[in-house]
C-alpha positions as CSV (number, residue, x, y, z in Angstrom):
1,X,-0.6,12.0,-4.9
2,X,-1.1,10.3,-1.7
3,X,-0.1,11.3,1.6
4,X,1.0,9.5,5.1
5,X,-1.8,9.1,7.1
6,X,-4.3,9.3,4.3
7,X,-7.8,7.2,4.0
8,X,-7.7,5.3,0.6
9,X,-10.0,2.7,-0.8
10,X,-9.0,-0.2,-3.0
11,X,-10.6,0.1,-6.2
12,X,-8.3,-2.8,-8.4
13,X,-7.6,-5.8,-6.8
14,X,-6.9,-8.0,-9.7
15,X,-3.7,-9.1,-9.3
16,X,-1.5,-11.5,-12.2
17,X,-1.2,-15.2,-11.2
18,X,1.5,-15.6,-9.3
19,X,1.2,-12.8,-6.9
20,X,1.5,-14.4,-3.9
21,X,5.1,-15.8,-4.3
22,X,6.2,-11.5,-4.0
23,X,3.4,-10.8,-1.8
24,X,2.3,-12.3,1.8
25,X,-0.6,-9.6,2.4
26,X,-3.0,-8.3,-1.0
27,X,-5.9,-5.3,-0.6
28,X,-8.8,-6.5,-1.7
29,X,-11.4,-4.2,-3.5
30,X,-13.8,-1.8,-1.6
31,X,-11.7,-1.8,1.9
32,X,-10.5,1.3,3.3
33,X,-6.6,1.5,4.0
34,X,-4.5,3.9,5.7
35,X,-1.4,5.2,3.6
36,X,2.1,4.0,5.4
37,X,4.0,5.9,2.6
38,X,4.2,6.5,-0.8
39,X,7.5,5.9,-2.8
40,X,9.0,5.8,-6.5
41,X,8.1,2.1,-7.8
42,X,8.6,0.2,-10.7
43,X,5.8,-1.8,-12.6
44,X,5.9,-5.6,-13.9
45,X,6.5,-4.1,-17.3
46,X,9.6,-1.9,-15.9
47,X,8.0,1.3,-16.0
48,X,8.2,3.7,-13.1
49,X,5.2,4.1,-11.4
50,X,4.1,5.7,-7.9
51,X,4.0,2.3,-5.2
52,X,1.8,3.2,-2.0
53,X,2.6,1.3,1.8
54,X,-0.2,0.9,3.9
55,X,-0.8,0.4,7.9
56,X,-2.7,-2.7,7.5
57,X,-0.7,-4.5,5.1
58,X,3.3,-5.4,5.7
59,X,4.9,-7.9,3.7
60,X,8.4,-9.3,3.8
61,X,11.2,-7.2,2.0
62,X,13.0,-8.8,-1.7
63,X,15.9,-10.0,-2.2
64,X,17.5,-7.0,-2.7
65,X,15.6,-5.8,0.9
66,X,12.9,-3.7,-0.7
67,X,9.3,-4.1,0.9
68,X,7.6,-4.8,-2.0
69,X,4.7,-1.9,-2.6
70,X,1.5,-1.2,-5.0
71,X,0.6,0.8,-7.4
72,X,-1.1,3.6,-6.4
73,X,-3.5,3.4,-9.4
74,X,-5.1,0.5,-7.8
75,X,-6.8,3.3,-4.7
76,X,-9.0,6.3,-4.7
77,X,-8.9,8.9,-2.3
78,X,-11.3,9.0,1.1
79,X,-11.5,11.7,4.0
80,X,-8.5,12.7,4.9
81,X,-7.4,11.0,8.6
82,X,-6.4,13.1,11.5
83,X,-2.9,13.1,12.7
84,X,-4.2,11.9,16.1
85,X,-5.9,9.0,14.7
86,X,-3.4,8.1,12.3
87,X,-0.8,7.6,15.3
88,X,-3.1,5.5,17.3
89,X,-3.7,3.5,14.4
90,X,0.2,3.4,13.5
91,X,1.2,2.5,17.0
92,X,-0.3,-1.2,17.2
93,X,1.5,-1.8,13.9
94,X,4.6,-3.8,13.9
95,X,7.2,-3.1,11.2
């Protein structure tokens, strides 16, 4: 689907009430992220469903010490980033 280093837009940002007691940091529609990674995720009606990381958004890991990711239905693909600008971009991002 998605790879590290890849330009993605948000195109659903409508989150359920609540949200923000599992997330600290939300994409909000029409900004362009950079993809962190993309791993096997489960949705709030316990379905398995693709979650996507990105550079510009970290929150704080679950109790069971899982960073809590997205779906990856919620973004749309944009031009792919180079490998040079995804590492300077990466860099000044703390973990």
């Amino acid at each position: 689907m998605f790879m590290p280093g890849q330009r993605v837009v948000c195109v659903d940002d409508s989150f359920p009430e609540g949200i923000r007691d599992i997330f600290n940091a939300l994409p909000v529609k029409g900004r362009e992220y950079v993809v962190r990674d993309m791993v096997p995720g489960i949705n709030w009606k316990l379905g398995e469903e693709p979650a996507i990381y990105l550079v510009e958004l970290v929150n704080l890991p679950n109790e069971h010490g899982i960073e809590p990711g997205f779906a990856s239905r919620r973004f749309a693909e944009m031009e792919e980033m180079t490998e040079t600008r995804y590492a300077e971009e990466t860099d000044s991002v703390a973990y």
